[in-house]
C-alpha positions as CSV (number, residue, x, y, z in Angstrom):
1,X,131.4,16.0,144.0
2,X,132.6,12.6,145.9
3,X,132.7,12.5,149.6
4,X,136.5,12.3,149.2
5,X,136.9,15.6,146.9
6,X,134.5,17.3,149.3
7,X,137.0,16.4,152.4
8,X,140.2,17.6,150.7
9,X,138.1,20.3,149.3
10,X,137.8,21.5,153.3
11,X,141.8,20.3,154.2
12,X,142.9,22.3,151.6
13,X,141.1,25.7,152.9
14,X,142.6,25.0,156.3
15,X,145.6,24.2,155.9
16,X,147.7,26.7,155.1
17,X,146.5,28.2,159.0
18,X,148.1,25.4,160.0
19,X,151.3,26.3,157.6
20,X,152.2,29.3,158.9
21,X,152.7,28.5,162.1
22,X,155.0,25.5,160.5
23,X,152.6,22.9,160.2
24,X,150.4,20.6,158.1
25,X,147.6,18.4,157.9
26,X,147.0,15.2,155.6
27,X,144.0,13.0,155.4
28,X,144.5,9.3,155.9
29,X,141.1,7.9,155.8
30,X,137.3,8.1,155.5
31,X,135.2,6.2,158.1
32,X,132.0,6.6,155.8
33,X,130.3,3.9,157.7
34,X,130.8,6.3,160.8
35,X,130.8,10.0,159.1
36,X,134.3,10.2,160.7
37,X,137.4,11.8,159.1
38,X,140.8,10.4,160.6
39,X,143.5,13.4,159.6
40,X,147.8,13.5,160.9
41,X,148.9,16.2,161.7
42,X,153.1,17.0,160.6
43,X,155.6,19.6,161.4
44,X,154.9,21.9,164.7
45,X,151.2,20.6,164.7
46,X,152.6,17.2,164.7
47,X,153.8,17.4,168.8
48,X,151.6,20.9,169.3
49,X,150.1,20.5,173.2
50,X,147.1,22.6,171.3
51,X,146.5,20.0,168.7
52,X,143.1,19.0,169.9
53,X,141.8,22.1,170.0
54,X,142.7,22.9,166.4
55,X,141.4,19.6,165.5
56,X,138.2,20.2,167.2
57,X,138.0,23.7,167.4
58,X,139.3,24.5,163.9
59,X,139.3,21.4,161.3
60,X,136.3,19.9,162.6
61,X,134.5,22.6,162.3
62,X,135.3,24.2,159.1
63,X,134.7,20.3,157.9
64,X,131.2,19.7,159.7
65,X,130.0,22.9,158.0
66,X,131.1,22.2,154.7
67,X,130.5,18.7,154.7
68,X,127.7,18.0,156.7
69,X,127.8,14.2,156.3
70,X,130.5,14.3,158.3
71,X,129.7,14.0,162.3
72,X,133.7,14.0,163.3
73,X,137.5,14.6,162.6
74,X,139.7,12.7,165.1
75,X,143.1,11.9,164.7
76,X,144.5,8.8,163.4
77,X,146.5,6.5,165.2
């Protein structure tokens, strides 16, 4: 399995969390160079004050444990 179908593989099992509080998550790159993971967040996560906690807290998390070439998941500009 690719680096990429790992990565979704991880998005998909956290995001429908993030769905049924009326948001959504999408990948929008792969830093491999760096291990990094930039993700954008939609819908209520999209303006959510708590975002960076359920980036760090919740999708890095879940994706540093399932994919441990991954070091980080930060959001993209």
């Amino acid at each position: 399995m690719s680096l990429k179908e790992k990565v979704n593989a991880v998005i998909e099992k956290v995001r429908p969390a993030l769905q049924r509080d009326g948001g959504d998550i999408e990948v929008v790159d792969i830093l491999e160079e760096d291990k990094v993971v930039l993700v954008r967040f939609s819908g209520a996560c999209g303006g959510c004050p708590m975002r960076n906690l359920t980036l760090k807290g919740f999708v890095e998390q879940a994706m540093v444990e399932e994919v441990p070439e991954i070091t980080e998941v930060r959001l993209a500009d």
